[in-house]
VOROKOL-956475 format. One record per residue (C-alpha): x, y, z. Coordinates in steps of 0.02 Angstrom, whole numbers, padded with zeros to 5 digits, always signed. Layout:
% VOROKOL-956475
XYZ
...
This chain:
% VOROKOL-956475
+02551+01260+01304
+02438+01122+01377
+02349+01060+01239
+02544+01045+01162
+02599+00950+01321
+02431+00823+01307
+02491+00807+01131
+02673+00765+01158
+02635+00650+01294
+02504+00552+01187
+02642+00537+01041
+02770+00438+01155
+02701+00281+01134
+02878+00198+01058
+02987+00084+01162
+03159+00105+01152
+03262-00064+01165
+03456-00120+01144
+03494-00258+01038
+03698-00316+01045
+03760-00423+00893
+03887-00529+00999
+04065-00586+00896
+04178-00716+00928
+04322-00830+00858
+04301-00988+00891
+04397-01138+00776
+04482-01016+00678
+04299-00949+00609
+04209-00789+00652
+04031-00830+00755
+03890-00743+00835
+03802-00770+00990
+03628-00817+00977
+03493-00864+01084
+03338-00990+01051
+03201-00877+01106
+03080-00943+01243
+02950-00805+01232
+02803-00739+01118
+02821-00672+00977
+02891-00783+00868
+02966-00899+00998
+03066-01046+00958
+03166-00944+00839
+03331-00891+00864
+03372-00696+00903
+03502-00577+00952
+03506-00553+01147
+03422-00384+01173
+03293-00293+01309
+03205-00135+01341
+03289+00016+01419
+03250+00057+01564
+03176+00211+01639
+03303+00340+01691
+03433+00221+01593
+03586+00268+01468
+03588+00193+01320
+03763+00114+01354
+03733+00061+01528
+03579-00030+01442
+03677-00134+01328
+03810-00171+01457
+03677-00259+01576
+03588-00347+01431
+03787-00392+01386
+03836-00447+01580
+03665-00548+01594
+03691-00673+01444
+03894-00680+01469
+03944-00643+01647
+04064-00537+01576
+04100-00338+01594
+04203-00204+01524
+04169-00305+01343
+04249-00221+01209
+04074-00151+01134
+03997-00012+00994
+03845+00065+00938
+03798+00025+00762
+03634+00096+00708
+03470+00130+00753
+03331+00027+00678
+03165+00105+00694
+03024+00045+00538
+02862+00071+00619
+02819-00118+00586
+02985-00197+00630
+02923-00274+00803
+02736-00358+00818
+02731-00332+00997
+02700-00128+00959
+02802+00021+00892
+02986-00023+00935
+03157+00087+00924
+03297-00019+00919
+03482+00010+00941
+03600-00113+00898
+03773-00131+00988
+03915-00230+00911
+04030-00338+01041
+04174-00448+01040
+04203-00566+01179
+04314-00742+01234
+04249-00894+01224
+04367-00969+01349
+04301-00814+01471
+04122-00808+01457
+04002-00899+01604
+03961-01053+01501
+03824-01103+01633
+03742-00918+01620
+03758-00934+01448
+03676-01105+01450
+03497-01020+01538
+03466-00933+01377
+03498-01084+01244
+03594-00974+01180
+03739-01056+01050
+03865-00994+00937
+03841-01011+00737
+03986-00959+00603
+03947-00791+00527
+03907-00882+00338
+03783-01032+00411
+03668-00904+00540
+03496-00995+00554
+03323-00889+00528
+03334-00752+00632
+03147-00633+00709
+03104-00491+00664
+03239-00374+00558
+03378-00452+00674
+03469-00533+00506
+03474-00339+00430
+03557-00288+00606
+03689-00429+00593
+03726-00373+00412
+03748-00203+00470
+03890-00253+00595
+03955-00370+00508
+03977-00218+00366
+04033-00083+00502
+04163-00223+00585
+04254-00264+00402
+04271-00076+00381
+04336-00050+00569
+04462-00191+00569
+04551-00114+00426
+04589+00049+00517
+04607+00009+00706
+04659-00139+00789
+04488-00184+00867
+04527-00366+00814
+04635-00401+00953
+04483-00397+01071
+04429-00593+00998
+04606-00651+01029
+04696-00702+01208
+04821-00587+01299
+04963-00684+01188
+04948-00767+01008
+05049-00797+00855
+05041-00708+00691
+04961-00870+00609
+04807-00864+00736
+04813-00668+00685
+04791-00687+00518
+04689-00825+00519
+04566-00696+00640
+04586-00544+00487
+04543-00681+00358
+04366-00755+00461
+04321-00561+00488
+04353-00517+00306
+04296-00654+00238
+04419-00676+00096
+04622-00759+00093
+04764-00653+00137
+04939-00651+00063
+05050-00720+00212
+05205-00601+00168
+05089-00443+00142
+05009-00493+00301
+05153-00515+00415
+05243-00348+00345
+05105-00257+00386
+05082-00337+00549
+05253-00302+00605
+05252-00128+00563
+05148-00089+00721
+05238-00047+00868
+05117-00074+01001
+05125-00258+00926
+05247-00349+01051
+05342-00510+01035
+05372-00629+01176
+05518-00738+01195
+05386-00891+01211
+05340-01002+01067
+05194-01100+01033
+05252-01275+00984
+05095-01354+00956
+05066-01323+00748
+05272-01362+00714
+05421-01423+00771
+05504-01233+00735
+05355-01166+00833
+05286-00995+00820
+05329-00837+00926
+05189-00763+01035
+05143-00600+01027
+05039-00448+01127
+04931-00317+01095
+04975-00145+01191
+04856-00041+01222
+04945+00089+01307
+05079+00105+01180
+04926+00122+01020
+04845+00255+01127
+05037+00350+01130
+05059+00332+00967
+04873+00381+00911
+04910+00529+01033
+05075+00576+00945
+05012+00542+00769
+04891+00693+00793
């Protein structure tokens, strides 16, 4: 029993770390967060924010601080992707990786904590060179997110409280990354009950103006709930 406890302490040599692929929607185009890093290795090149968990440290609560310290923001909208793991991924040592997906505001994020990182936003089809194995982990979101936003309406978490169908769609086409047929699109959109209009418009795009709508939460989670 000892010599297998000297052995099992001398084979945890990994680190584990948490990597988050930040989303946004900014101009009408889907974006990532990235930051210029300031640090060896490879510094000077731009990287997904990430860190090292810490000891006695969830895996969640992990990528919620690493989240909190670039934006300033909490209870982000956030999921785990995948793990990442090839022995020579990281050539600082032997590093575990898990990558969380979030989707966040650019009108609510702390542009000045934001701005202590050089970190900066880049459309999802022009990213720059990215360390280490970071581009396969954005691919891998990217992937998981176009499969997600077909099924559940996780895309409401890049839009504000209220918006029209036109800023909708124009969120479902950035994400997808291909044209949608307006009259398919707003069928389908107006089929969902927890989908709720407003009696405001939003005159700035046309003299008819567009109604504003909301997202509720509660009434998807009642009607995921009855559905079952």
């Amino acid at each position: 029993m000892t010599v297998y406890k000297k052995e099992y302490r001398e084979l945890q040599q990994i680190k584990l770390a948490v990597d988050c692929i930040i989303f946004g929607f900014n101009d009408n185009k889907l974006e990532l967060l990235l930051i210029h890093r300031g640090f060896e290795p490879q510094m000077g090149k731009w990287s997904l924010i990430g860190g090292f968990v810490g000891e006695n440290e969830d895996l969640d609560k992990a990528a919620n601080r690493v989240l909190y310290k670039l934006s300033g923001l909490e209870d982000i909208y956030m999921e785990q992707v995948k793990a990442f793991g090839k022995a020579d991924r990281d050539s600082s040592g032997q590093v575990v990786s898990i990558t969380y997906s979030a989707m966040i505001l650019k009108s609510e994020y702390n542009e000045e904590q934001v701005s202590k990182y050089n970190a900066k936003w880049f459309p999802i089809d022009e990213l720059p060179e990215l360390v280490f194995d970071h581009k396969d982990m954005v691919e891998s979101a990217i992937r998981r997110l176009r499969r997600r936003v077909r099924n559940f309406p996780i895309a409401f978490n890049l839009l504000p409280a209220k918006f029209t169908l036109p800023q909708l769609q124009m969120l479902y086409e950035g994400i997808l990354n291909e044209p949608i047929d307006k009259r398919n699109f707003r069928r389908k959109v107006l089929q969902m009950k927890y989908l709720i209009r407003l009696e405001e418009k939003d005159m700035s795009e046309s003299r008819k103006g567009a109604y504003f709508y909301r997202f509720d939460k509660a009434l998807y989670k009642l009607e995921q709930n009855f559905n079952l």
